[in-house]
C-alpha positions, -999 to +999 in steps of 0.1 A: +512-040+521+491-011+501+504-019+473+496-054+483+461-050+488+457-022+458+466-049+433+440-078+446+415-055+444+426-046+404+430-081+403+395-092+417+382-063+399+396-075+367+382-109+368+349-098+381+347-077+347+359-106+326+328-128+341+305-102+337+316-100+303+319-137+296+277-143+312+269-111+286+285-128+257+268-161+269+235-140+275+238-123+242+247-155+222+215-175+238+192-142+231+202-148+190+195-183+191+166-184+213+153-154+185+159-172+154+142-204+172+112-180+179+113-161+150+107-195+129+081-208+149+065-180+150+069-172+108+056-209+103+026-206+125+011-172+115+023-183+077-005-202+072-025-168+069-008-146+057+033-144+043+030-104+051+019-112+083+042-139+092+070-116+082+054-086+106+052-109+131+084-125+128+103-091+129+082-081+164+092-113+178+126-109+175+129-072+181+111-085+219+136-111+229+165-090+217+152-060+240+150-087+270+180-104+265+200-070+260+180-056+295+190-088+311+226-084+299+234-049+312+212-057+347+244-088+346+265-058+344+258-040+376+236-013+357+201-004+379+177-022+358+150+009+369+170+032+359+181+017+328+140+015+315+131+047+330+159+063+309+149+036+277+116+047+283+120+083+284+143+084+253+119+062+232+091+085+243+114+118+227+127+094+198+086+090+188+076+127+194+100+136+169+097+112+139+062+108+149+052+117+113+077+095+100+066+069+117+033+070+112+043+068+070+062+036+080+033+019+101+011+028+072+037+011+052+034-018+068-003-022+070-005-014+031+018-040+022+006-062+046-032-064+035-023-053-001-059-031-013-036-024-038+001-034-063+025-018-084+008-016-114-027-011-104-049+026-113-063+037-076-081+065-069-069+088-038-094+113-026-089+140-062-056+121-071-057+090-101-029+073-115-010+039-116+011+028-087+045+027-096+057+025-060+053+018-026+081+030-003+091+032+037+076+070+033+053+077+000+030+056-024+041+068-058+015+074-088+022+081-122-008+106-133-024+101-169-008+131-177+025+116-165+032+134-135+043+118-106+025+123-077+039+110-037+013+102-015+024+098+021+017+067+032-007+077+063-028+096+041-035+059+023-043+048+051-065+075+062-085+080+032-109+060+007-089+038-020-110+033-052-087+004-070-099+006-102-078-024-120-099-056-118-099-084-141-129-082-157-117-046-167-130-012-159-168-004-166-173+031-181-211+048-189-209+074-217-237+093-219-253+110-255-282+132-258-298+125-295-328+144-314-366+125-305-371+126-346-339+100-350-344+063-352-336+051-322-329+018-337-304+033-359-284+055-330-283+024-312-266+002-342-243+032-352-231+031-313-225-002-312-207-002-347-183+029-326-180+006-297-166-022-317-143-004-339-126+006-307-124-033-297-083-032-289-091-010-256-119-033-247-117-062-223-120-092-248-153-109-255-168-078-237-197-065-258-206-024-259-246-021-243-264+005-251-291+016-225-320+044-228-321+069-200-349+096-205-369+108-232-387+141-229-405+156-260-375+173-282-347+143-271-338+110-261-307+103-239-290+074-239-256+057-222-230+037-240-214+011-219-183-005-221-153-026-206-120-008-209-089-023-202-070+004-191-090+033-170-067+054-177-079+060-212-112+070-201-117+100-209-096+098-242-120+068-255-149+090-240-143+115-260-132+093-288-167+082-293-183+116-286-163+125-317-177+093-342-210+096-327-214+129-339-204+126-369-224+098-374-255+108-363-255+137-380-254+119-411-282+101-401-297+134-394-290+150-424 
């Protein structure tokens, strides 16, 4: 008779674990669908603004109804629901304290990506750190320096500080400044610059033309600036120097 009743109970047992198993499975299956049904709507509705966006917002979505359908699973399972959230909660609140700093690279990640100030392949300017963006991972932005060193920029320190991108389309506009003797013709200096400026045409934006702007004048000199459109602002202060170089050799033969 114990034996009996011992094995209906297994037995009962047994199929009340094989429903429960069966509505999980069901629950689970209907959580996947019902997420890639959401998901799409949701990636073809916020699409319209942004593809970075949709694609954030896509991910959220789903991560949400997986979370509820796996919470309503286990509550199918006999598990305390409270408990089960104020143990969820607690260990997500740990899991955050202690990648908090990774995390808060990845976030940055995200929002970088998302509202792109900047590619691979463009120059930016980080607080005292220049170069061209090679890279943009989970963790770091990388930069390759003009003097070729690669430099990893955590990703929350993007977003934290001021981003100068300095690649634009029309080129990069640089002001090179000379100090020349009063007694010079300053109709001279300025041809002679411009003659510099267009000998070094192959690092110039095309169809940009080098300007040539007076400053100040005091009674022993006359300053002036040499503009002009580089492609690459990188080479700054190589062309900078560059035409330092010509310009005094060149005006001191116009000196002499």
């Amino acid at each position: 008779m114990n034996l009996t009743i011992v094995s209906q109970i297994s037995i009962q047992f047994s199929v009340d674990l094989l429903q429960k198993l069966a509505t999980l499975g069901v629950i689970l299956a209907a959580t996947w669908i019902l997420s890639r049904i959401l998901g799409g709507f949701v990636s073809k509705t916020v699409g319209k603004l942004s593809s970075n966006v949709a694609r954030q917002a896509r991910r959220l979505a789903t991560y949400l109804i997986w979370l509820i359908g796996i919470l309503v699973g286990l509550d199918q399972l006999g598990l305390e629901l409270t408990l089960l959230l104020a143990i969820i909660t607690l260990g997500g609140i740990m899991i955050l304290f202690a990648l908090r700093d990774a995390l808060s690279n990845v976030a940055s990640h995200e929002i970088v990506t998302t509202y792109s100030p900047f590619k691979i392949g463009d120059w930016i300017q980080v607080g005292e750190l220049f170069g061209r963006v090679v890279d943009i991972t989970w963790m770091d932005t990388i930069l390759v320096t003009p003097d070729n060193e690669t430099v990893y920029i955590p990703n929350s320190r993007i977003t934290r500080s001021i981003v100068t991108n300095r690649t634009t389309p029309e080129g990069t506009r640089i002001s090179i400044p000379l100090t020349v003797d009063k007694t010079l013709n300053i109709s001279s200096v300025e041809k002679t610059l411009f003659e510099i400026g267009a000998e070094l045409s192959d690092e110039l934006v095309p169809d940009s033309k080098p300007e040539v702007r007076l400053t100040n004048m005091n009674n022993h000199s006359v300053e002036l600036v040499l503009l002009l459109k580089i492609n690459n602002p990188a080479k700054d202060g190589l062309i900078t120097s560059e035409v330092l170089k010509r310009a005094k050799n060149r005006l001191g033969e116009i000196e002499g």
